[in-house]
N, C-alpha and C positions, 0 to 999 in steps of 0.2 A: 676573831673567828677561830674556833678551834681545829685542830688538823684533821683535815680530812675532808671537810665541811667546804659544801660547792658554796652554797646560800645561806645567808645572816637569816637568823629569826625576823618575824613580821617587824616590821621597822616602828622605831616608836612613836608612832602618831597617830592622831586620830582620822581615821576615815568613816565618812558619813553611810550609813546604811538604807535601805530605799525599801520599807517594809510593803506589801502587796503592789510595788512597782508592777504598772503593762510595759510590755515590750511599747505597747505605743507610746513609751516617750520619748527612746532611743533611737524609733524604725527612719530612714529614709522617706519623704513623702513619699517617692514611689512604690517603694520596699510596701510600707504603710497599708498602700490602698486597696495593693492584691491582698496581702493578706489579710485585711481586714474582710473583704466578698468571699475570700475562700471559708474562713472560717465561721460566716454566717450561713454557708451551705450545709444547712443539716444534714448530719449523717456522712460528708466526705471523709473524716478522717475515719470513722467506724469502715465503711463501705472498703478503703483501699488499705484498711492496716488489714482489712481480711485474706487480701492477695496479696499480704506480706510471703505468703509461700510459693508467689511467681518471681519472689524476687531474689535476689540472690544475702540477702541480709545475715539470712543463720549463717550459710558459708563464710560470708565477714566476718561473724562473732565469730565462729569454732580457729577463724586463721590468727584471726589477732591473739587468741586465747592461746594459740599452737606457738603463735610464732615472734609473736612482741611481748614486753614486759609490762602487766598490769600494775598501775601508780596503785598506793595502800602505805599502812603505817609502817611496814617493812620494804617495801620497796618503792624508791624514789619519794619518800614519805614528805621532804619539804615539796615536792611538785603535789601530793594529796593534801596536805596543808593550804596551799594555794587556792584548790578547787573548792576545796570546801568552805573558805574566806570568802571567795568570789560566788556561790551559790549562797553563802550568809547572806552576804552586801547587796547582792538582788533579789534575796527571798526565792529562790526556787529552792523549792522544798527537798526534793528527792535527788542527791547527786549521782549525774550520771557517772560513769564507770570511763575510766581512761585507763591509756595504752600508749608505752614509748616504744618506738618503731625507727627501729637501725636505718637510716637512711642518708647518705651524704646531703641530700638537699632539704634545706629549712622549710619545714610547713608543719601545716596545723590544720584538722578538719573535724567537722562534725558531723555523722550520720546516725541513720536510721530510722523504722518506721514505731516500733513497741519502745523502745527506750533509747536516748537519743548514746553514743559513743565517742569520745572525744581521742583523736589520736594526734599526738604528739609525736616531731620527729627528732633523733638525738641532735641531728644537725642542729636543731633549733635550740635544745635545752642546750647544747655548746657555745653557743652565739652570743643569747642575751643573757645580760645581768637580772637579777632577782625581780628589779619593778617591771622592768620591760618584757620578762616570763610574766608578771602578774597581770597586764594588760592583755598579754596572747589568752593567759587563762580565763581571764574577763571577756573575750572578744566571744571565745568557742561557746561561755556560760550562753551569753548573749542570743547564740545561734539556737543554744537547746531551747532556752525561754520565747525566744519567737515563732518558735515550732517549725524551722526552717530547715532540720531535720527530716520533719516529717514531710515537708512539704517539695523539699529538694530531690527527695525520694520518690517522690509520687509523681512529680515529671519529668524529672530521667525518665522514669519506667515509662511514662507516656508517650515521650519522645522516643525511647527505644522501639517500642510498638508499633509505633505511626509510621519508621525507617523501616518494619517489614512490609510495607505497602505503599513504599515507595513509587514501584510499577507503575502507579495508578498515573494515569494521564495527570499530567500536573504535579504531580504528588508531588518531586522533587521541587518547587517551585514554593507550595503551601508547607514542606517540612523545614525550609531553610526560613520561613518567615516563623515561624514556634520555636527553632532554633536561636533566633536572633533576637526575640521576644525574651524566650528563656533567657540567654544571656546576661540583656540588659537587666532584667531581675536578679540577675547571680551579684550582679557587680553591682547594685543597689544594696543589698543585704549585707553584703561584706561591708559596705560605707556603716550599714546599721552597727552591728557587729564590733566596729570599729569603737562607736559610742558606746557600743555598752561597756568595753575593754577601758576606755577613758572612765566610767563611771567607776568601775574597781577600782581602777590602779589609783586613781584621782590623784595623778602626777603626767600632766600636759606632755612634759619635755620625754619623760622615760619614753611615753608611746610612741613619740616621733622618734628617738633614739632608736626603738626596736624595727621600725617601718624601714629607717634609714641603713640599720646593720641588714634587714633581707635585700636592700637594695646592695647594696657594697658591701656588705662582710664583715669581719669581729678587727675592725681597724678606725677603732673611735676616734685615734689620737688624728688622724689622716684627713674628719671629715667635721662638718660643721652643719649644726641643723637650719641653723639660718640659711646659709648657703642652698643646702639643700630643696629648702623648699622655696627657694628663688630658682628653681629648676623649673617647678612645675608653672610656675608665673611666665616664666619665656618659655614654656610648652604651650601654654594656653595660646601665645600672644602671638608669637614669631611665625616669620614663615608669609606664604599667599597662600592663593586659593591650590595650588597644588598638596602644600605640606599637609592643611585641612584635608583634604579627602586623603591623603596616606594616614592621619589620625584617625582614620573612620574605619579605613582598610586594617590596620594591626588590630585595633580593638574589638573589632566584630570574634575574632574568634576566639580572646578570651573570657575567663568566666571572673576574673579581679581587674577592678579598676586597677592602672598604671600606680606603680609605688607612690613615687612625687605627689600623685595629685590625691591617692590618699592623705599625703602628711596634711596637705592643704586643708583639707574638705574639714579632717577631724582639729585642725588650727581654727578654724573659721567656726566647725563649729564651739569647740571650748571657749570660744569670746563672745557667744551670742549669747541672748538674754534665755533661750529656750532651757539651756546648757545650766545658767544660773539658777532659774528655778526650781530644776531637779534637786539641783544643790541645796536648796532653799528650802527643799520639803513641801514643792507644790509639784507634780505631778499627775496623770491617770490613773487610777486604780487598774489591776486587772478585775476587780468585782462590775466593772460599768463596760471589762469588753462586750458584752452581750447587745450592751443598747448602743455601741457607734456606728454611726449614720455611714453607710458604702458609699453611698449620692457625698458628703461630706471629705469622705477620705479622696473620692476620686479630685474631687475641686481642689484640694490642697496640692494633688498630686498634678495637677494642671497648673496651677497657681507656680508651684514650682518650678516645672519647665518653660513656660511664660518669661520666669525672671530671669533662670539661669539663661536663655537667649534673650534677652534684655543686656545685663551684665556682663557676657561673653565679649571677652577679647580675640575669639577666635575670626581668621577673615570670612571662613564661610557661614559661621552661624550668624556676624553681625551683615555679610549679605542678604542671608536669608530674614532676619528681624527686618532688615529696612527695605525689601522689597516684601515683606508683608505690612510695616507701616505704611510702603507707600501705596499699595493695595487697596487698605482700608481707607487710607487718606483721600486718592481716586474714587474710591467708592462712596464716600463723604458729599467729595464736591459733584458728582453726578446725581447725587440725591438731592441736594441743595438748589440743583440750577433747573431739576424739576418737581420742587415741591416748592418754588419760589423763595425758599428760605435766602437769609441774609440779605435781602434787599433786590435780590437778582430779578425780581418781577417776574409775572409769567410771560409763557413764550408766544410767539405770535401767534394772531388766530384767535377765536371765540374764548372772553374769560374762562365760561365756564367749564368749556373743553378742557382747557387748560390745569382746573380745579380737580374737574373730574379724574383726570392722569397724574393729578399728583397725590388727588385722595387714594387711589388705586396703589401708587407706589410705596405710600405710606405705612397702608395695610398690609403691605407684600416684606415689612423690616421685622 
């Protein structure tokens, strides 16, 4: 490394490239299914990029332009290097415009509604090492290619709107339920996000490394990824039914899932076969967004919360799975003992009656 020099040139390896890549390979089932219904709404993005001038976005650009350092081949040029590797590697064509922004605390975001802006914070660019900035920069590409930009934008502004009409009888009650909604969408797209940062960097460890330093700080030698992400395993686990609903309580007001159970999620998924295939050069196109099924997207997006309470170590969601098993299981055997099934014979009284109330019940599943 010559003097001077934060970052080593691209490192010598080969990293696989994902030419007309959809965000649908990367998204979150849930991330997934919204936007896959938003974006079949003709005309939404035309309709709210027109009240881009209720919103406050040019004031964004002209501050960042005023008051942070725009990335370019003269300035911070290995962090322009990066972005434009990481919009190679996923084929978005047009890189957006970044912005490093003096600020003690480590982050990283993407907005806008006309062209998405990527802002970097110094604290961040001080933190991580070279792959582990290459995976932030993969994470942000991620968000512009999802159009989660556009989208994060458009219900903010929603959500702002809706908070002036509060007043309304209720209103406070229907604004924390779009709040909470919203939310949980924030913190599914950051899981998305998170893959696509693992598709750039396509170094597993580096991304957990970087997830690990926002969690504890630029003190590598201190800490252990394994370690680590045996945190979020006695997150999920430990604890009773109390600890569970204080996990419910903290999270509702953030917009990012807990560090930990990121490292997890983007662990679990780089070992999965979905993960491979990308790898492997099978894929979505973005040329077939136009024809996926929203009825499709929402079943996977069910399918997946299905499992993940299935799977769940947590006390109250494995309360909650086995008093909906045993729900259905109740509701099995009460069907069973009046539609005669399993041997149970019918029930006293006229056969036919008895046919007749089970034929009825039958038709009623």
């Amino acid at each position: 490394m010559t003097s001077g020099t934060v970052f080593e040139k691209v490192p010598a390896r080969d990293r696989r490239r994902f030419p007309g890549i959809s965000s649908r390979a990367y998204e979150h089932p849930a991330d997934r299914s919204a936007l896959v219904a938003l974006r079949r709404l003709s005309g939404f993005d035309t309709v709210f990029k027109a009240l881009s001038g209720l919103l406050p976005e040019r004031s964004l650009r002209l501050l960042f332009l005023s008051e942070s350092v725009r990335v370019g081949e003269t300035q911070f040029p290995h962090l322009h290097e990066m972005l434009r590797d990481a919009c190679y590697i996923l084929d978005l064509e047009k890189v957006p415009q970044m912005y490093v922004q003096q600020d003690p605390k480590p982050n990283a975001m993407c907005i806008g509604l006309d062209e998405p802006i990527i802002v970097v914070t110094t604290a961040l660019v001080e933190l991580l090492d070279e792959e582990e900035m290459r995976a932030v920069v993969g994470h942000e590409v991620g968000h512009a290619l999802s159009g989660h930009a556009v989208y994060r934008t458009v219900l903010l502004f929603l959500t702002n709107l809706a908070l002036k009409v509060a007043w309304i009888p209720l209103g406070n009650v229907a604004i924390t339920a779009i709040v909470t909604a919203l939310r949980e969408w924030f913190r599914k797209s950051e899981l998305s996000a998170d893959r696509a940062g693992l598709l750039v960097g396509q170094d597993p460890q580096a991304s957990m490394r970087g997830l690990m330093k926002i969690a504890g700080g630029n003190h590598l030698h201190e800490m252990n990824v394994d370690s680590f992400l045996a945190q979020a395993e006695e997150y999920e686990q430990s604890g009773d039914l109390r600890d569970s609903v204080l996990k419910i309580l903290n999270m509702l007001p953030r917009t990012h899932p807990f560090t930990t159970v990121r490292a997890a999620e983007l662990k679990k998924w780089s070992e999965s076969r979905d993960f491979q295939r990308i790898m492997d050069g099978h894929y979505p196109r973005r040329e077939e967004d136009k024809d996926t099924s929203v009825t499709d997207s929402f079943r996977q997006s069910a399918a997946h919360y299905a499992d993940s309470v299935r799977t769940s170590k947590d006390p109250l969601i494995k309360l909650v799975g086995d008093i909906a098993g045993g729900t259905a299981d109740l509701g099995g055997r009460l069907r069973d003992r009046f539609t005669g099934a399993n041997g149970s014979g019918t029930a006293s009284g006229s056969g036919s009656g008895a046919a007749g109330r089970g034929g009825d019940a039958t038709s009623r599943d």
